[in-house]
Structures are given as structure tokens and as C-alpha cells.
C-alpha positions as CSV (number, residue, x, y, z in Angstrom):
1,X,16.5,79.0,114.7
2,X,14.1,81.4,112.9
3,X,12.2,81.1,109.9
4,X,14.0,82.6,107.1
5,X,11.3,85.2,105.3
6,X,12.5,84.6,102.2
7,X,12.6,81.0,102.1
8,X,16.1,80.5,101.1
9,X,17.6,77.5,102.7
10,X,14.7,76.8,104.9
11,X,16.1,78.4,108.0
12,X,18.3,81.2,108.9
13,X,20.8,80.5,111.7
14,X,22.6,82.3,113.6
15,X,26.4,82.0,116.0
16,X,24.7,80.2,118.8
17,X,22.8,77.8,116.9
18,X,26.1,76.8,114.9
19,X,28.4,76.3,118.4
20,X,25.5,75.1,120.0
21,X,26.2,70.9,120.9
22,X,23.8,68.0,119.1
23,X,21.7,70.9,116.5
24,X,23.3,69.7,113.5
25,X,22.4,66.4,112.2
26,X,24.7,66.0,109.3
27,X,25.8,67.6,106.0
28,X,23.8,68.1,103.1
29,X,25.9,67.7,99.8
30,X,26.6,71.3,98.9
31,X,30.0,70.3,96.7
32,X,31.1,67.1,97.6
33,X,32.6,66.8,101.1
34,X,30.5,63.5,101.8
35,X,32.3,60.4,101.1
36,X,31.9,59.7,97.2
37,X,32.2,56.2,95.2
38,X,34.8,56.1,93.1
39,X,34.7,58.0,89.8
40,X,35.9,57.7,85.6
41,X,35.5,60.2,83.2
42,X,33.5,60.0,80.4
43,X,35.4,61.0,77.2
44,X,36.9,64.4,76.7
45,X,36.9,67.8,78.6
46,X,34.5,69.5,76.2
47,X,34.7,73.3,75.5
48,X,31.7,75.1,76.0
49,X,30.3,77.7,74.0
50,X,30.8,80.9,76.0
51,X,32.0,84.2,75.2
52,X,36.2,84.5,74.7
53,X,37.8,86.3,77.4
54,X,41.7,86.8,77.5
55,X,42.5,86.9,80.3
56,X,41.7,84.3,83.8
57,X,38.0,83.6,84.6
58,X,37.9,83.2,88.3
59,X,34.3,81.3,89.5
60,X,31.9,79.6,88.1
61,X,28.5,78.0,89.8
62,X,25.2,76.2,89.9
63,X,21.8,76.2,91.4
64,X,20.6,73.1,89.7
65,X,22.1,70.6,87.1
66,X,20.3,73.0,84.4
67,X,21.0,76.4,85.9
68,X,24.7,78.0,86.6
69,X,26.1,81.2,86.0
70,X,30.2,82.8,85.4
71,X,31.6,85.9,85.8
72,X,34.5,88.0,84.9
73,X,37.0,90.6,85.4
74,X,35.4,93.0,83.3
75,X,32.6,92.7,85.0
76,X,30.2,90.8,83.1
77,X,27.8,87.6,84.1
78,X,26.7,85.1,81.7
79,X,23.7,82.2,82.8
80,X,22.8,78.8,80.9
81,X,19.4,77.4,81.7
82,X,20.5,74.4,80.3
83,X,23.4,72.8,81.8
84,X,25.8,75.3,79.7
85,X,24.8,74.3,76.5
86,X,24.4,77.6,75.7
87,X,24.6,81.1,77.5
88,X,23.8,84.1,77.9
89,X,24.6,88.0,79.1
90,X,22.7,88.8,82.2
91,X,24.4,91.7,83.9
92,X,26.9,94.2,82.8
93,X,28.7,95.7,86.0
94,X,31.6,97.7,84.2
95,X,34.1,98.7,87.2
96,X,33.6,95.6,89.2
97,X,35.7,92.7,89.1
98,X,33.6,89.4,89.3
99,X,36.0,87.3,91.6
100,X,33.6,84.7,93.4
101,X,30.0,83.2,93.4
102,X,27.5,81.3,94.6
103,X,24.1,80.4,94.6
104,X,21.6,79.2,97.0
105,X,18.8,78.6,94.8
106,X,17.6,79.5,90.8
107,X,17.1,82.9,92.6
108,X,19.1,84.0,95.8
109,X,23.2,84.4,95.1
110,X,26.5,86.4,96.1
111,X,28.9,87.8,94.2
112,X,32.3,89.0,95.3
113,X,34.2,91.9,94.2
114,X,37.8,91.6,94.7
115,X,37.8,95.3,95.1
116,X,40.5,98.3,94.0
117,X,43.9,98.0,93.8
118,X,44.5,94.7,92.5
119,X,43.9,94.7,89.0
120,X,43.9,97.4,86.6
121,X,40.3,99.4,85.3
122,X,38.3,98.3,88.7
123,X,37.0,100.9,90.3
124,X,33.9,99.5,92.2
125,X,34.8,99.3,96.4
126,X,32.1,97.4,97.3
127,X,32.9,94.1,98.0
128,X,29.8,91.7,98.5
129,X,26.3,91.9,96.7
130,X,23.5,90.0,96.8
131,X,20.5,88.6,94.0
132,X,17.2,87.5,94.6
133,X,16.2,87.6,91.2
134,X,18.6,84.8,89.3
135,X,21.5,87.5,88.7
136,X,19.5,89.8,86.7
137,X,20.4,93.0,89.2
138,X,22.4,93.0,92.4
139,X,22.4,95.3,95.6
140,X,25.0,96.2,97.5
141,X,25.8,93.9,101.1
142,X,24.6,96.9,103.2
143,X,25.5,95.3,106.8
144,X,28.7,94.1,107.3
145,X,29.3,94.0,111.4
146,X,33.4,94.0,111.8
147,X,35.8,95.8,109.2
148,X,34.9,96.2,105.9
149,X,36.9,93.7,103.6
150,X,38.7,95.5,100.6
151,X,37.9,92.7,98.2
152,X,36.8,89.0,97.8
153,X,38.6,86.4,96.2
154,X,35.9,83.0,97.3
155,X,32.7,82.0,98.7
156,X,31.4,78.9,100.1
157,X,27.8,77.7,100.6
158,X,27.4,74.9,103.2
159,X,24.2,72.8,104.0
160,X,22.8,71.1,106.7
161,X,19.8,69.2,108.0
162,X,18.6,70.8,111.8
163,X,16.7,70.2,114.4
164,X,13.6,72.4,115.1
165,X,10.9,71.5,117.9
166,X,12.0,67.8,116.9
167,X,11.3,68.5,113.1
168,X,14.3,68.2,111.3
169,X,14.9,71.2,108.9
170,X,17.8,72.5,105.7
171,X,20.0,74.7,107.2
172,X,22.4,77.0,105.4
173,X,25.8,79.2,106.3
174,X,27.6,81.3,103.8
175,X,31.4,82.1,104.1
176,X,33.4,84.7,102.0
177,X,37.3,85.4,102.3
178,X,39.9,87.8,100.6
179,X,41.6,89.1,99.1
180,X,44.5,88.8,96.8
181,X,47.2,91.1,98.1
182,X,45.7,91.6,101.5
183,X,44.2,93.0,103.5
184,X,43.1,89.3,105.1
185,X,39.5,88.8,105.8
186,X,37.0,86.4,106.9
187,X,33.4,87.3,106.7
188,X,30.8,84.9,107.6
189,X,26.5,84.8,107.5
190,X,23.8,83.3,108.8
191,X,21.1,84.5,106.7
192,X,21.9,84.1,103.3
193,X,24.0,86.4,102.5
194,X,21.7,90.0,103.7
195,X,24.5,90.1,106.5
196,X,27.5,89.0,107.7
197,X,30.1,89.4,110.4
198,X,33.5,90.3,109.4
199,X,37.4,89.4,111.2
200,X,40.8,90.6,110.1
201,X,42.9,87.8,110.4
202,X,45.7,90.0,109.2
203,X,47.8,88.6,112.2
204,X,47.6,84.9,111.2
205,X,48.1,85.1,107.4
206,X,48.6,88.3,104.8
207,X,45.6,87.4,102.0
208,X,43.1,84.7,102.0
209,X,42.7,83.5,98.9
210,X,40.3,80.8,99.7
211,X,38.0,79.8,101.9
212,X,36.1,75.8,102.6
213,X,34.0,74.5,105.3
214,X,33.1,70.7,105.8
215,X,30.5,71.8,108.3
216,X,29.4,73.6,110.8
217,X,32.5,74.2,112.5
218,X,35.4,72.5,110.6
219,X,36.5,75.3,107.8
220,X,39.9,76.2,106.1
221,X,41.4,79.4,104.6
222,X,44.2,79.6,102.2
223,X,46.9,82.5,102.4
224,X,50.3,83.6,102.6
225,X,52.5,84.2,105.2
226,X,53.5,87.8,104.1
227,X,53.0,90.7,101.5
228,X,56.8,90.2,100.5
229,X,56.8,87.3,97.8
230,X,60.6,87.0,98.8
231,X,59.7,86.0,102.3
232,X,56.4,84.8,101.7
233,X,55.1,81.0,102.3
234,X,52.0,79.3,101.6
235,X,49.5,78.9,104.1
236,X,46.2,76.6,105.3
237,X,44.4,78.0,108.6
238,X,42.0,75.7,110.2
239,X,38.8,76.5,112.7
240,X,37.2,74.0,115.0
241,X,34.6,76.7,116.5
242,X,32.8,78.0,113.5
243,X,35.5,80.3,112.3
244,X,36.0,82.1,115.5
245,X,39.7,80.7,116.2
246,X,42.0,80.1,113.3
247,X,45.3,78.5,113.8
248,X,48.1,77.2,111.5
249,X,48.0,73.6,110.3
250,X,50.3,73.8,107.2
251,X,52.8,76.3,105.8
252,X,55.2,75.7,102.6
253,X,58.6,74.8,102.4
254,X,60.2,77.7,100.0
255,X,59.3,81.4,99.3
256,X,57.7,83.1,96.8
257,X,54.6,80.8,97.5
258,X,50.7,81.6,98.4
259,X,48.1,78.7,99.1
260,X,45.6,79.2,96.1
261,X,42.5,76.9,95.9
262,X,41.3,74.1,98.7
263,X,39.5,71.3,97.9
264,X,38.1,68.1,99.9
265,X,36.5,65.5,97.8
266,X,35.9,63.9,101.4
267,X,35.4,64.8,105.1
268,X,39.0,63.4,105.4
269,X,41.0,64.1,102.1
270,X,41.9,67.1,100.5
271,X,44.0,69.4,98.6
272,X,45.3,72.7,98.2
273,X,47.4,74.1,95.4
274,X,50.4,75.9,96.0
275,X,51.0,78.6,93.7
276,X,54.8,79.9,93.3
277,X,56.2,83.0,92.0
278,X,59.8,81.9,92.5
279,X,61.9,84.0,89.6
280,X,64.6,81.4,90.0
281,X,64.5,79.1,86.9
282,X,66.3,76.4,88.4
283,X,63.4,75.9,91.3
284,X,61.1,74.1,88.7
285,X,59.5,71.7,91.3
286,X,55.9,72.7,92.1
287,X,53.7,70.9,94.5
288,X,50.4,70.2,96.1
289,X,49.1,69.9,99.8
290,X,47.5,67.0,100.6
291,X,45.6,65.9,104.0
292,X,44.3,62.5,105.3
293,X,43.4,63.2,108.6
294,X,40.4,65.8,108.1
295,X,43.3,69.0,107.9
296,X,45.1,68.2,110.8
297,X,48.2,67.9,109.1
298,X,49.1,68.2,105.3
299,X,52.5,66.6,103.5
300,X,53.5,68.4,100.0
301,X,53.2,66.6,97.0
302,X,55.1,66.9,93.6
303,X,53.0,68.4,90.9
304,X,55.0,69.0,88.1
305,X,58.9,69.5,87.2
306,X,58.1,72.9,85.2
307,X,59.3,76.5,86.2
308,X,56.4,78.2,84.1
309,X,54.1,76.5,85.9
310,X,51.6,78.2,87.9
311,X,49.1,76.4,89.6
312,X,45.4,77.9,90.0
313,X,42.2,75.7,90.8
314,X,41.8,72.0,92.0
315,X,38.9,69.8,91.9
316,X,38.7,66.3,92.7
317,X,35.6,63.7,91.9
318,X,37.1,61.6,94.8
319,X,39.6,60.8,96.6
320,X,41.9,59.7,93.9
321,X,40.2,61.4,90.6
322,X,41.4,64.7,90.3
323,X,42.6,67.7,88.4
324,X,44.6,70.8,88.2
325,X,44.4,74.1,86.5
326,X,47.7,76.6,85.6
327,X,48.3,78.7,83.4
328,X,49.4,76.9,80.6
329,X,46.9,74.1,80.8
330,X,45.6,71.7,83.1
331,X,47.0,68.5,85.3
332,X,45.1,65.0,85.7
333,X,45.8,62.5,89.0
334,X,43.8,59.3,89.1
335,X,45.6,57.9,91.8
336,X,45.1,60.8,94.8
337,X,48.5,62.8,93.5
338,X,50.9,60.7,93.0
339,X,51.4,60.9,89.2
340,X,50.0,63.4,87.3
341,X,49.4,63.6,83.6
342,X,48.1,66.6,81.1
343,X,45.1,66.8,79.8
344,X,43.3,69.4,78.0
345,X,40.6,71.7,79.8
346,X,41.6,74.7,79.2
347,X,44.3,77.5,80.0
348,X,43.9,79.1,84.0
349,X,41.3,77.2,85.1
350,X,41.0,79.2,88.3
351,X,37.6,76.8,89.9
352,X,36.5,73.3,89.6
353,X,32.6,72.4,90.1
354,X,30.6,69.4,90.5
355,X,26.8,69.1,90.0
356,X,25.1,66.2,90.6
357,X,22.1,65.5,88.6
358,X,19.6,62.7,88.2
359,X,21.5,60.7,86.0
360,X,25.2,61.6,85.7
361,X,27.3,63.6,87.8
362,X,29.4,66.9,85.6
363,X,32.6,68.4,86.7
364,X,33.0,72.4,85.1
365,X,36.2,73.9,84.5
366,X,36.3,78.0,84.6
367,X,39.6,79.8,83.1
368,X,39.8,81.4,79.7
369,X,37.6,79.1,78.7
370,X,34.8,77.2,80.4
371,X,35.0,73.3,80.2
372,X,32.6,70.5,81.1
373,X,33.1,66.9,82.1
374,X,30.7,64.0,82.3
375,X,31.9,61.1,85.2
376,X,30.9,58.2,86.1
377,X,31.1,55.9,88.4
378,X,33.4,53.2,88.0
379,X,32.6,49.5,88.6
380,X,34.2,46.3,89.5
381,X,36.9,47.2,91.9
């Protein structure tokens, strides 16, 4: 371990460090893969005031329960300083396609570009930069060791406390995936995001949509089995090393499918949304994945009877609290999948945050729209 120079995350650690037996003494929350108590909402979803966009807003994210920033397609960040009570224009990026984001601090983040070729008007081939002044300006990822990924579609921040000459430290590892329409790429880094080592995983899956690490070695990716909708099933790929082995640990029952969004409200639960393209009317069933044995093996859930639905982002408090966004609303569980119900937070919600703060814990909801939630957690069961 070395001394990160820029302070971010207290220490920069590299491949060694991560495979390396007995460093890592547990996981920081980051989003909410520790175990959680069991959750309610507080009233409503509640629409925030941000800018109207018409189209999907894809990522959304937080420094602190004050600070968070959102991006979108036409390349354009917004930041609240106060919990997203009100925003604010930060950066103007015409060209580039805000896909994904994350921040390690008020000051240090990544953005992902999902690159050229997918959508229309995006011109801007670089696919990662990197802040260290709160989003005002970015700079080009200069070092990428291993092919050059043509977009990204997700990042992920993970935390941990190490050990250092028997002092125990914060540790932090970023991960970035894409991209929507191939080609498939998995890019990891070890010092917060100023470089990062690259693998085409083109021969396991034919996009990666999504990318989630419970630690320091357990991390999943979601894709698609091939670039042919006709033939193509949905995907989850699991790594025990770190992310330098991927194998298969779930892949969809009909075609037309991709893996979208992964999430694990625990080290043993979580979820996945499978997205379907089917142009057949009378295939209306849509479902989720769902694992209880830490992504070893997953079971498909039903969603919703509904052949316009298309399902986008998932987010769960806990292990039965939990919601998903498509594009013609949004879906509420509060028994772990089994029934679902709608509920309004908005149209596309493509990612689904939580930020803990001192006194209340806030789920947001990014689409068209941005939504917030307050939860709480529930007593006498």
C-alpha cells in the first residue's frame, strides 16, 4: 500500500494488495452491501426540482447527504449542495454522452462516456474522465493499460478498511464496465480513477451494461449473450479473484433479453433486472433475477404481466423493500419480489441511490425526472 498523494480514499492500492490473503478487514458502506435493518418509506416519492429532459437520465450520485450531482445525454451536469433541494448547471460537455458517475469525495469523481455509435449527436470518443475539483472541469483518463473501451455504461466505488504497519487504514477500488451495444469491457483502478487496467471480456458476454462489487474480490457484470437481440439472452458474470476470471452464474430463459441494472441490498441478496426487447405481444411476462446465496446462483422472478414494459434501474433499501424503474413508470416490492405494485417515481428511472445521513436514510430515483425518498426504519417486527 502507498500513500495516495492526493488524499482521496486514504490509500491507493494496487492488484497484489487486493489478492493478497488477510489485508482486508471488512467493507466500508459505499451503497449498501452490509446487512441493513429493515426499512418503510416515508410518504411519497417526491419530484425534485431539476431541469426537464425528454429523454432517459442514466446516473445519478453523492459525496455526502448534502452534495450529489446528475448527468445527461446531452452532455450536461447539474450539482445540489443541499440534498437536491435545488440544483444547479456545473459543466456543459456538448458531444459527450453522460452515462455513469461517481464520486469519491465533495472533490474527486469519474464520469463515463458511453462513447460513439450508440446514440445519435455524440461525438466525444473518450470514454472515462476524471474531477478533482467537485465537477466544475474534467480531464481526459490519459492511462488506460489493456484496450481502450469504446464507451461506459456504470461505475462502482467500493470501500474498505486495511491494514498498514498494523494501523488500520480506508481503502478504495473503482470499477467501470460497458458498453451498450458492445464492444464488452471491464476496466478496473487502484488509484482513484488517474488509471486503470482494461479486459475485453468480449468472449464471455457481448455488452456489459453493469458492473457491482461486494468487495474486494466478489464483483458482478451484467450483459448479453450476443449482439443479435433475436438470439440474445440476459447475462450475470461473477469474479472471485478481483475481476481477473469472470465466469457465468446466470443466463435468461427467452431471447431478445440483456441483464440491465444489479443490485445487492446485502452481501447475500440481490437483484438484477432483465430488460426485454421481445417484438412478440403475446410474451408480456417480464422478470427479475434474484440471488440468496451471495450470486452463486439466481432463480427468475415475475415482474409484471405487461408487453410495453421495459425494465431499467433497481434499488432496494433491504432485502425485501425495493423498487423498479421502466419506461412507463416505476414498480414497488415490499416483500423481496414476490408481488409487486406501481407507484409513482417517475418515467425511466435508469439508477437507484441511497445516502445515509445522520438522521434519516434517502433513496434517489434518476430518469426523466429525478425523485427522492425518505425511509425509515421500521419497528416492532
Amino acid at each position: 500500500m502507498t500513500r495516495n498523494p492526493e488524499g482521496v480514499g486514504g490509500f491507493v492500492i494496487n492488484r497484489r494488495h487486493v489478492l493478497q490473503g488477510g489485508l482486508f478487514l471488512g467493507l466500508l458502506p459505499s451503497c449498501s452491501t452490509v446487512q441493513a435493518p429493515r426499512m418503510i418509506p416515508v410518504g411519497q416519492w417526491q419530484k425534485l426540482p431539476t431541469v426537464p429532459y425528454p429523454g432517459k437520465q442514466d446516473d445519478i450520485a453523492f459525496a455526502s447527504p448534502s452534495r450529489g450531482w446528475y448527468g445527461n445525454g446531452a452532455g450536461l451536469l447539474y450539482r445540489t449542495q443541499d440534498g437536491g433541494d435545488s440544483w444547479e448547471e456545473i459543466c456543459s460537455k456538448p458531444g459527450t454522452f453522460v452515462r455513469a458517475l461517481g464520486f469519491l469525495d465533495d472533490h474527486v469523481g469519474i464520469m463515463g462516456n458511453v462513447g460513439v455509435g450508440s446514440f445519435p449527436n455524440v461525438i466525444d470518443r473518450t470514454p472515462l474522465y476524471r474531477t478533482i475539483d467537485g465537477g466544475l472541469t474534467w480531464t481526459p483518463v490519459e492511462r488506460i493499460d489493456g484496450p481502450i473501451p469504446d464507451g461506459i455504461c456504470a461505475l462502482d466505488i467500493v470501500r474498505f478498511t486495511g491494514i498498514d504497519r498494523g494501523e488500520r487504514l480506508p481503502a478504495v477500488l473503482v470499477h467501470a464496465a460497458g458498453r451498450v451495444g458492445g464492444p464488452a469491457h471491464y476496466l478496473c483502478s487502484h488509484d482513484a480513477g488517474s488509471t486503470w487496467q482494461s479486459q475485453d471480456l468480449g468472449s464471455l458476454t457481448s455488452a456489459i451494461f453493469d458492473v457491482k462489487f461486494l468487495g474486494p474480490r466478489n464483483g458482478f457484470l451484467a450483459g448479453t449473450s450476443s449482439p443479435d437481440l433475436a438470439k440474445a439472452r440476459g447475462l450475470i458474470l461473477k469474479t472471485e479473484d478481483g475481476g481477473d476470471t469472470w465466469r457465468e452464474v446466470f443466463r435468461s430463459a427467452r431471447p431478445f433479453e440483456t441483464v440491465w441494472k444489479l443490485h445487492f441490498p446485502s452481501d447475500g441478496t440481490g437483484f438484477g433486472t432483465v430488460q426485454s426487447y421481445d417484438p412478440d405481444k403475446a410474451v408480456s411476462q417480464r422478470y427479475i433475477a434474484k440471488t440468496t446465496d451471495a450470486g452463486d446462483s439466481w432463480s427468475e422472478v415475475p415482474l409484471v404481466d405487461d408487453a410495453g414494459w421495459r425494465s431499467f434501474g433497481i434499488g432496494f433499501a433491504d432485502d425485501r423493500l425495493g423498487w423498479v424503474g421502466g419506461n412507463s413508470g416505476g414498480l414497488e416490492t415490499r416483500d423481496g419480489g414476490s408481488t409487486w405494485q406501481r407507484v409513482e417515481m417517475g418515467r425511466a428511472v435508469n439508477k437507484i441511490r441511497f445516502v445515509e445521513a445522520p438522521d434519516r436514510r434517502l433513496a434517489y430515483a434518476i430518469g426523466s425526472e429525478v425523485h427522492r425518498l425518505e425511509l425509515a426504519e421500521e419497528t416492532g417486527f
